[in-house]
N, C-alpha and C positions, 0 to 999 in steps of 0.2 A: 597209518602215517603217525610216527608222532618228534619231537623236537628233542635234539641230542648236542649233547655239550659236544663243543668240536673239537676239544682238547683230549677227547674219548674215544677220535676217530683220526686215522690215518691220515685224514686232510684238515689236522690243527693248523699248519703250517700254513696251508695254500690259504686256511678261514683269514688269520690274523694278518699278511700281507694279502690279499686280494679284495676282502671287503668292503671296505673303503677306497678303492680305488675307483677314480671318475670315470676310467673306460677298462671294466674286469673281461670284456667280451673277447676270444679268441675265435679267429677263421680260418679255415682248413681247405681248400681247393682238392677234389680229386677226379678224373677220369675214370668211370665205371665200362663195363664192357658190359650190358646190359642184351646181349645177344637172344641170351636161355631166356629172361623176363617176355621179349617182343615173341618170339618163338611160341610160348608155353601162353600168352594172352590170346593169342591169335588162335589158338589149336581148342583151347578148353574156352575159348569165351567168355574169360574172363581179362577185369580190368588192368591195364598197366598200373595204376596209380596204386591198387589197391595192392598189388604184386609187390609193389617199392617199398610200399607202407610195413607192409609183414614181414618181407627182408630187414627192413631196420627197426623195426620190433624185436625182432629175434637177435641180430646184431648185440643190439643194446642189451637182451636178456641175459646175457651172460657177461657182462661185465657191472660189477658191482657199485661202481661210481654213478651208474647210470642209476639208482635207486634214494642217492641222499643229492639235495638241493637247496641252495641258498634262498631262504623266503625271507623278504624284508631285511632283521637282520638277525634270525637264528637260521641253523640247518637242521634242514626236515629229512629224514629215512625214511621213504615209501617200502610200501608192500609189495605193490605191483606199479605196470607201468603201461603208459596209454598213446599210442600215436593221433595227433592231431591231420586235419585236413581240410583246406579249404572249399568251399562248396558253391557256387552257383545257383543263386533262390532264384524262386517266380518273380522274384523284382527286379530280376535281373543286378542285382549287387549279391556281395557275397558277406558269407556264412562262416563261422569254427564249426568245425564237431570232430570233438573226442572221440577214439573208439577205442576200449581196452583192449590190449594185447594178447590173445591167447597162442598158445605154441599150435594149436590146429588151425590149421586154414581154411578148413569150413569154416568152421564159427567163424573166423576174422571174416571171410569173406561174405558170412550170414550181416552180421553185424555194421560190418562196412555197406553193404547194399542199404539195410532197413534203417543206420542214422543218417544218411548222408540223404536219404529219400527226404527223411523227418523233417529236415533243415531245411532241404530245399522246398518244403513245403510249406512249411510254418515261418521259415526266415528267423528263426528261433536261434543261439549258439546251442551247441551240447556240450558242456564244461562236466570233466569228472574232475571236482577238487580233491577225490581221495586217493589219486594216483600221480605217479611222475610222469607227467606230459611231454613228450617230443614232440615239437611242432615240424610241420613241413609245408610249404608253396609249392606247387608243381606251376611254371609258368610253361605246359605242354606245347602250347599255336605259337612261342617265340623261341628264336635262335638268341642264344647268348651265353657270353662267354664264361659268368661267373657275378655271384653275387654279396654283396657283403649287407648282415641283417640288420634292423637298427635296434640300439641299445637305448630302449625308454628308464632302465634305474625300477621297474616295476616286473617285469619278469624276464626271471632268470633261466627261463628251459632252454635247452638245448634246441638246436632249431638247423632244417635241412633245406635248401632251394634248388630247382633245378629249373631247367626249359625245357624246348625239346630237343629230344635223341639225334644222334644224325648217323646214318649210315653209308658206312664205307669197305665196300669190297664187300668181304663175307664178315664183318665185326658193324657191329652198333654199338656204338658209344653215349655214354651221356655223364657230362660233368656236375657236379653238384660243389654247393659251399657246406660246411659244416660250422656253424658256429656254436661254440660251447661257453660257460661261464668258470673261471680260472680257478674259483672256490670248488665250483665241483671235479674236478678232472685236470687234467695235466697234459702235455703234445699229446706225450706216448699213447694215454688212455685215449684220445682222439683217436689218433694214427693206428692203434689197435681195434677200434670200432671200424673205422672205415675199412680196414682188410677182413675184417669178422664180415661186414655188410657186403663186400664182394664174392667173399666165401659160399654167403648163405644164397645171393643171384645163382655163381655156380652150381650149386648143389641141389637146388629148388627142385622137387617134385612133386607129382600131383596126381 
């Protein structure tokens, strides 16, 4: 990671009108058809959440907005890039942990099993500050319609909420918010993650 003039970068524009702005956050509603995720969790025994996670890992890996981020008030270029998740400890409160994103789904899903244990164990976060973090909330045990995340002025990640899925007929659906920060990305770059992130559900194999 290291810190890059923004006048040097594709998003000088968005840096100099959006950084100062009192509410930079943009939200993005979409319905997912998460059919192939429920299907392929159930057969290989493996976790939904972890399925979602790696889908918007990979989503986000090919789009390159997803790699520079507003910190305080320069913009950072990462290397790589990490999905977050929230964890349920022995204290019954809850946890962060990072977990780097690899394009293999073993490892992700070696990795997702052994930090999410970690956390829940120690009640510890697992912060990687040397990566660009996507956070995400899965609120799985509730129905709801959509979420919009709050804007503390302290971080700027990109960040995904969902409930639970619901199904209908032979399709399962599951809606998520998307909210992004205006310095880093633009609709389209949004709106292009979110079809990249359906894409990659569709295509999932294992």
């Amino acid at each position: 990671m290291k810190e890059v003039n923004p006048k040097e970068t594709a998003r000088a524009y968005a840096f100099e009108m959006w950084m100062q702005a009192p509410m930079p956050m943009v939200t993005f509603f979409r319905t997912l058809d998460v059919s192939r995720l429920v299907l392929i969790s159930r057969r290989k025994g493996q976790k939904f959440n972890m399925l979602m996670c790696w889908c918007i890992g990979r989503a986000a890996s090919g789009i390159k907005e997803f790699y520079m981020l507003p910190v305080g008030d320069k913009l950072i270029r990462y290397d790589t890039i990490a999905v977050n998740t929230i964890v349920a400890d022995r204290r019954g409160e809850v946890s962060s942990c990072d977990i780097p994103f690899s394009n293999d789904l073993r490892q992700f899903n070696d990795d997702y099993l052994r930090l999410t244990r970690q956390v829940a164990e120690t009640c510890a976060n697992h912060d990687l500050t040397d990566s660009m973090v996507i956070g995400t909330s899965a609120l799985a045990q509730y129905e709801i319609d959509g979420a919009v995340g709050m804007y503390s002025g302290v971080f700027n990640n990109p960040f995904l909420i969902w409930g639970k899925y619901r199904r209908r007929w032979l399709k399962t659906t599951l809606t998520v918010s998307f909210q992004f920060h205006h310095t880093q990305m633009d609709g389209a770059h949004a709106a292009r993650f979110l079809n990249a992130l359906q894409k990659e559900i569709d295509t999932l194999t294992v």
